[in-house]
C-alpha positions as CSV (number, residue, x, y, z in Angstrom):
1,X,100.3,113.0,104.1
2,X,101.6,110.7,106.5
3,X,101.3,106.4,106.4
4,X,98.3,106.4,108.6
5,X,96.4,108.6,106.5
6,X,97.1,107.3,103.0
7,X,96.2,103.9,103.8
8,X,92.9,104.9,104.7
9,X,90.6,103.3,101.7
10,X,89.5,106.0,99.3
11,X,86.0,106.7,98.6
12,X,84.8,108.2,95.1
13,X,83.1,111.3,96.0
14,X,78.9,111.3,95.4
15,X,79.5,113.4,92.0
16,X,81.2,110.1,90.6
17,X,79.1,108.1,91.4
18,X,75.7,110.4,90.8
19,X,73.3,109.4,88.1
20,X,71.8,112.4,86.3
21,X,72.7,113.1,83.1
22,X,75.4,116.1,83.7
23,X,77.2,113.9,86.1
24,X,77.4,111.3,83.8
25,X,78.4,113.2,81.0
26,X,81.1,114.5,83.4
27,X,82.4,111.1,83.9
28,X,83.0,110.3,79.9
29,X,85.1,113.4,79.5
30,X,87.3,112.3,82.7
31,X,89.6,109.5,81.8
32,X,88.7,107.0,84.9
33,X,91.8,104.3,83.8
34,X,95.1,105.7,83.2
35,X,97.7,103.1,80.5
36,X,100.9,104.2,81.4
37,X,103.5,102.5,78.9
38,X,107.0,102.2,79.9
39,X,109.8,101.2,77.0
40,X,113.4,100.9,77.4
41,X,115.2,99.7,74.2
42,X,111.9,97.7,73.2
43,X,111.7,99.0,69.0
44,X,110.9,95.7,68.0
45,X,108.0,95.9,70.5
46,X,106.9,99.3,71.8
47,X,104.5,100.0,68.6
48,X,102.2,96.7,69.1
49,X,101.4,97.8,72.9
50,X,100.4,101.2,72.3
51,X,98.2,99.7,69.5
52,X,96.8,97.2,71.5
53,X,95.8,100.1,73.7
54,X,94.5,102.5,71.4
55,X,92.3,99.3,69.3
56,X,90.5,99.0,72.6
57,X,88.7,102.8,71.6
58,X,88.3,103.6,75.1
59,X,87.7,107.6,75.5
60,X,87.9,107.4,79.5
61,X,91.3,106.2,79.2
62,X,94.0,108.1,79.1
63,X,97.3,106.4,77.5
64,X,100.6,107.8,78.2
65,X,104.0,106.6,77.2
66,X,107.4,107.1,79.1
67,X,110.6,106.0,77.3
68,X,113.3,105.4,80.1
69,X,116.6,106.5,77.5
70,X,115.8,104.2,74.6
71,X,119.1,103.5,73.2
72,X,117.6,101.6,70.0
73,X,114.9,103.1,68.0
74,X,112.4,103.2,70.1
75,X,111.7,106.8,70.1
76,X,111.3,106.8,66.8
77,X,108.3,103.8,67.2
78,X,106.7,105.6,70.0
79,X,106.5,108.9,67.6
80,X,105.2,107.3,64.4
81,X,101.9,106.3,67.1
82,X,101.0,109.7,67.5
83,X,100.5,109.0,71.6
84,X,101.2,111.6,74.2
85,X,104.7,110.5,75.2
86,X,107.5,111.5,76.9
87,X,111.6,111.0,76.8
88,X,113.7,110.5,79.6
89,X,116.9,109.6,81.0
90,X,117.7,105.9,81.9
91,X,116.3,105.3,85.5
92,X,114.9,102.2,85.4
93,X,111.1,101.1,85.3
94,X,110.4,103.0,88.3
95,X,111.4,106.0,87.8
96,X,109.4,105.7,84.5
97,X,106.1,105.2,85.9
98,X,106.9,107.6,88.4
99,X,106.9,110.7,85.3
100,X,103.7,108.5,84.2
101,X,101.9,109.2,87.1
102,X,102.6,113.0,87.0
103,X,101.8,113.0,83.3
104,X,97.9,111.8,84.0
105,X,95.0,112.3,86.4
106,X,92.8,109.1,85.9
107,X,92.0,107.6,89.9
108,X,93.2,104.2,88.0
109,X,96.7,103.0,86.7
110,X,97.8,100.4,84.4
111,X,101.2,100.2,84.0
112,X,101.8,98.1,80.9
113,X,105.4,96.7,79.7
114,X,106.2,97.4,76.2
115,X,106.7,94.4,75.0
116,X,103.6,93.0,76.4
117,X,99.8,93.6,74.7
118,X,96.2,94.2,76.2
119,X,93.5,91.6,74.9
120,X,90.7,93.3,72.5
121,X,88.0,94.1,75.0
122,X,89.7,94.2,78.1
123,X,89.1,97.3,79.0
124,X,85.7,97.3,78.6
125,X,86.3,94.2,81.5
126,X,88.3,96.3,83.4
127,X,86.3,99.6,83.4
128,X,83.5,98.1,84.1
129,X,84.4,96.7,87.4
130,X,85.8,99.2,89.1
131,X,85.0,101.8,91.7
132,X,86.2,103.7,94.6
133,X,86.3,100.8,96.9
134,X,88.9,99.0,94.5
135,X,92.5,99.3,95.5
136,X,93.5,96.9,92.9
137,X,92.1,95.0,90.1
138,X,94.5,91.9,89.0
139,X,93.7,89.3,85.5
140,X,96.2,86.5,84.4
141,X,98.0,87.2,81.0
142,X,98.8,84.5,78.1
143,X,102.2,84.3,77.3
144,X,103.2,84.5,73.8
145,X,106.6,83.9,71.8
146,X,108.3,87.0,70.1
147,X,106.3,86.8,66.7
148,X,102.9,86.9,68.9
149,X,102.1,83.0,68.9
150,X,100.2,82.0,72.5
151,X,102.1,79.5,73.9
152,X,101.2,79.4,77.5
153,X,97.3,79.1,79.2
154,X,96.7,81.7,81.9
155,X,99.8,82.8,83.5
156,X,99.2,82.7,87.1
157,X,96.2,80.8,87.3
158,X,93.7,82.6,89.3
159,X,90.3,82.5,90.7
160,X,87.3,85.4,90.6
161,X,87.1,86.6,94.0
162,X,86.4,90.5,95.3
163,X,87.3,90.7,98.5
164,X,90.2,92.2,101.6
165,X,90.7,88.5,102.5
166,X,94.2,88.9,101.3
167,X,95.4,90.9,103.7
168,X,95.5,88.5,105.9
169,X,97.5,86.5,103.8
170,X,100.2,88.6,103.3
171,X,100.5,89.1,107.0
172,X,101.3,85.6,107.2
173,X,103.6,85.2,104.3
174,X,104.6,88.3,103.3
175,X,103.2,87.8,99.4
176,X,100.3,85.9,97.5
177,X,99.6,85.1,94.0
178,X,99.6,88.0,91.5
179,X,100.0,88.8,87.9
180,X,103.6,90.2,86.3
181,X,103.1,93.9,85.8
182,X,100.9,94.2,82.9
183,X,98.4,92.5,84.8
184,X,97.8,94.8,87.2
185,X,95.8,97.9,88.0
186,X,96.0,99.9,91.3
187,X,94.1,103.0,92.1
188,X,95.9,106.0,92.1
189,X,96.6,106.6,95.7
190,X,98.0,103.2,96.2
191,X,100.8,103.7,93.9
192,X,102.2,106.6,96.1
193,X,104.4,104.3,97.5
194,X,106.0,103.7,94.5
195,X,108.4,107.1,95.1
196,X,109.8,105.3,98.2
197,X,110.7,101.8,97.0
198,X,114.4,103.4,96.2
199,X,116.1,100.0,96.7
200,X,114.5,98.4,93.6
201,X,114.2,99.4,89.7
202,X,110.9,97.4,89.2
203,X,107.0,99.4,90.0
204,X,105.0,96.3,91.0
205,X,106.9,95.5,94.8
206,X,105.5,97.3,97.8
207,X,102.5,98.3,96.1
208,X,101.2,94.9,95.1
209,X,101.2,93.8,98.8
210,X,100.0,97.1,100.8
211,X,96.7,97.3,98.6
212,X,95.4,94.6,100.0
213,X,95.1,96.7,103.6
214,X,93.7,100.0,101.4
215,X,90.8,98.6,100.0
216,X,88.9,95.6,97.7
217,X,91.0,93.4,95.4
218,X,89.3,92.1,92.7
219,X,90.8,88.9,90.9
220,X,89.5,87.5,87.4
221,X,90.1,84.6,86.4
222,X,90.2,85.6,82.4
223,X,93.3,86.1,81.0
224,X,92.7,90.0,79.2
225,X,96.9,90.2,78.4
226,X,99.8,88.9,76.6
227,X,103.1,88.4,77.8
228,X,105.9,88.0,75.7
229,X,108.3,85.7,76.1
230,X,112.0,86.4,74.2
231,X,115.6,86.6,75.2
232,X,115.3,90.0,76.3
233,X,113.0,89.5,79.5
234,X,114.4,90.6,82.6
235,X,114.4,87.4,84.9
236,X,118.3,87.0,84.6
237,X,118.1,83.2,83.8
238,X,119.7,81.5,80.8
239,X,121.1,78.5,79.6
240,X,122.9,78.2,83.0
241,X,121.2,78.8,86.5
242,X,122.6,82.1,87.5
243,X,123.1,82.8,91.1
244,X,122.9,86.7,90.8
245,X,118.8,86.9,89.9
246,X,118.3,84.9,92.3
247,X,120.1,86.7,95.6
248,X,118.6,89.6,94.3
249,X,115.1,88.5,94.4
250,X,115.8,87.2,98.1
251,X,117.4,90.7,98.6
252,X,114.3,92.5,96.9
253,X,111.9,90.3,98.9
254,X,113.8,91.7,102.4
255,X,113.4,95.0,101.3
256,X,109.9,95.1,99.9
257,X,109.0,93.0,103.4
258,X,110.6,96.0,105.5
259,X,109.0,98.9,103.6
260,X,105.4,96.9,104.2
261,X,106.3,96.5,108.1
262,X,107.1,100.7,108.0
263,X,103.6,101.2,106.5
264,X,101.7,98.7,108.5
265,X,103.3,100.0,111.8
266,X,101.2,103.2,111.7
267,X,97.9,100.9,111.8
268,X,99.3,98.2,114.5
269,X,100.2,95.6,112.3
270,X,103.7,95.5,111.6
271,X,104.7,93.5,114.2
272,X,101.7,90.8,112.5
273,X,103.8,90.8,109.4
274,X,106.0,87.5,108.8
275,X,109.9,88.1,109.0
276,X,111.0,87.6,105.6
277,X,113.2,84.8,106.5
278,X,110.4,82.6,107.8
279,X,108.6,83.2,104.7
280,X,108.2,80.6,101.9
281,X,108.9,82.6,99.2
282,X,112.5,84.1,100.9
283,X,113.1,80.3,101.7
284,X,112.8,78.8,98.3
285,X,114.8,81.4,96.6
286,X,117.3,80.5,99.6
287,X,117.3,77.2,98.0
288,X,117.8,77.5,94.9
289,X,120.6,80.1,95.2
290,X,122.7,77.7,97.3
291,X,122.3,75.0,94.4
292,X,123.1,78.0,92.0
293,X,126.3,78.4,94.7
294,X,126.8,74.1,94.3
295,X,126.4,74.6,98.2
296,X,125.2,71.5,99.7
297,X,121.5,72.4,101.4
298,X,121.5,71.3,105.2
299,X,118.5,68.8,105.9
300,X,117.4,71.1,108.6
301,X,116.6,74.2,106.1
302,X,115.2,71.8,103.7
303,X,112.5,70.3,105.9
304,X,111.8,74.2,107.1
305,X,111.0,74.9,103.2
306,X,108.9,71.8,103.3
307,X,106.8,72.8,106.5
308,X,106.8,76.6,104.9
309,X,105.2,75.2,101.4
310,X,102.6,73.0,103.6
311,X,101.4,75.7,105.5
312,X,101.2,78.2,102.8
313,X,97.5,77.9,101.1
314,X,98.3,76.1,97.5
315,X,95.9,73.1,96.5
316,X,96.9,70.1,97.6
317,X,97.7,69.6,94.2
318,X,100.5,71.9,93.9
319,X,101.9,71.6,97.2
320,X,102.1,67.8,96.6
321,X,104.1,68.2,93.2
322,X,106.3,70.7,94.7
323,X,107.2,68.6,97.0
324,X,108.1,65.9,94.8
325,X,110.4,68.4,92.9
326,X,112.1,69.7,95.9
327,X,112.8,66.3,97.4
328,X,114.2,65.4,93.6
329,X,116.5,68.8,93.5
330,X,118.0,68.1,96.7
331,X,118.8,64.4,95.7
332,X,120.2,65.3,92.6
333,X,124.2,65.7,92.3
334,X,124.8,69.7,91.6
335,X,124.7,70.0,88.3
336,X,121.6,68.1,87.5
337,X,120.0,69.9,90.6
338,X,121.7,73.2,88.7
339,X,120.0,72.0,85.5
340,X,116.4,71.4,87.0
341,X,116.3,74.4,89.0
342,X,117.0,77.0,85.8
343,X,114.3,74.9,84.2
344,X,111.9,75.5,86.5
345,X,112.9,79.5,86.9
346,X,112.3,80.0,82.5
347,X,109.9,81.6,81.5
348,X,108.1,78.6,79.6
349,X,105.0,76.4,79.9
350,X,106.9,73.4,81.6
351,X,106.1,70.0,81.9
352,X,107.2,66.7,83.4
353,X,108.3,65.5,80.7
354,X,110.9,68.9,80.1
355,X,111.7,68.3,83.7
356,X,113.1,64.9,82.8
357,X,114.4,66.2,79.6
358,X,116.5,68.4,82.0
359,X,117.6,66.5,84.1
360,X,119.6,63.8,81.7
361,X,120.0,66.5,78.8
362,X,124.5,66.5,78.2
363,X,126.1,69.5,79.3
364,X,126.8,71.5,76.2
């Protein structure tokens, strides 16, 4: 199938959609919503997301769980569930969801992390929204700490909105908005993609930003996950800002950026797409790796990142406190601007009062 065609929106055939009783009884047997659990060295968490899957007692959902070369005893966890499931060598999260996606039918996909949870009832919420026009289906999660206590409101905030609007957006800044994994559900032919995104481990790159050009995104504003928070997540920060996470994000961003101009190039619209190094995104993690680096910022690049976050479509609310912290960061001698920085890249509910905390805390 080449670009051009798979980009095309898919349609549900008339036999999905039909309304007499055979059709319907059809679609009960044929899982529409495919959970596809992936779990590397995740004992400790692996059992409580396949529960939180099978509690939701959905029989047109299909769960599936891949274990990527559990070192620990996760294996063991995924067994005592009695889940379809599946062994592998270590690959790396996409490579995972890649033996997922041959493992089930279901024109829906959920890939869900295994130390994060679904909410009861969510997919009841999910299921009921979508349809063959619906290339992906995105809800905030609530972060929680390793023994399951929420600490976080809805993580990103989002609005409800159904719509291709964003399309346009990520044409112009080469991202928008979205969920961490867990919070995500693409149809089927969207996460085709996913085989040629060789230059990263993760699943949730290319594919988050070329379904907005194959077909409706739908965006709740109800949080219907949990992600946990704990020492283990992969976002490379710790007690000291780490310049490694964050060149590889800026090198991730390049990459995911090129593979969207490939696809968009067989519909015209590659040459629309932003270069990654005028986008806002590429910019601030630009930034904050030449802090990381104790690299003095030029006033020239800093004043681009300020016209980039202007122009890109925050409230005014956001945009204004950004600013505030980026003209802080770069006023700031290294280490404090270190300090503040790695602050604001944990995985935390922050505040300004942590910010200041961070700022004057003694080196340890």
């Amino acid at each position: 199938m080449s670009d051009h065609a798979a980009l095309k929106p898919h349609r549900i055939v008339a036999a999905d959609l039909g309304s007499n009783v055979s059709v319907r009884k059809r679609r009960v047997r044929s899982p529409r919503l495919a959970v596809i659990v992936t779990c590397w060295n995740y004992a400790d968490y692996v059992g409580d997301a396949i529960e939180s899957v099978i509690r939701q007692g959905h029989r047109d959902c299909e769960l599936v769980v891949i274990d990527d070369g559990s070192t620990d005893n996760s294996w063991s966890e995924i067994q005592r569930t009695g889940v379809r499931a599946y062994r592998t060598e270590n690959g790396g999260q996409r490579l995972a969801c890649l033996r997922g996606l041959q493992e089930t039918t279901a024109p829906f996909v959920l890939f869900l992390d295994a130390d994060d949870e679904l909410m009861p009832g969510s997919l009841t919420e999910i299921l009921s929204r979508l349809d063959g026009d619906v290339a992906k289906l995105q809800f905030p999660l609530l972060r929680m700490d390793a023994h399951r206590r929420v600490i976080s409101g809805p993580v990103p905030p989002l609005s409800d909105f159904r719509g291709r609007e964003l399309a346009e957006h990520v044409l112009r800044t080469g991202d928008y908005t979205s969920p961490p994994t867990s919070g995500n559900v693409f149809r089927r032919d969207v996460c085709q993609f996913i085989k040629d995104a060789d230059y990263e481990r993760a699943v949730d790159g290319v594919i988050l930003f070329v379904a907005p050009f194959m077909g409706d995104i739908i965006s709740l504003s109800k949080p219907l996950g949990l992600y946990r928070v704990h020492d283990r997540n992969d976002s490379g920060f710790g007690s000291e800002l780490n310049p490694i996470p964050l060149k590889r994000e800026a090198e991730r961003f390049e990459n995911r950026l090129e593979h969207l101009r490939r696809l968009l190039n067989e519909r015209g619209l590659g040459s629309r797409l932003v270069a990654a190094h005028r986008a806002y995104f590429y910019q601030e993690r630009s930034f904050y790796l030449a802090i990381a680096n104790s690299m003095r910022v030029g006033l020239r690049q800093f004043l681009f990142l300020l016209s980039l976050l202007w122009l890109y479509p925050y409230s005014a609310k956001i945009k204004l406190s950004m600013t505030l912290f980026f003209v802080l960061t770069f006023l700031l001698s290294s280490e404090r601007a270190k300090r503040v920085v790695n602050y604001r890249m944990q995985a935390h509910r922050r505040s300004a009062l942590g910010l200041i905390k961070s700022i004057f805390r003694r080196k340890a």
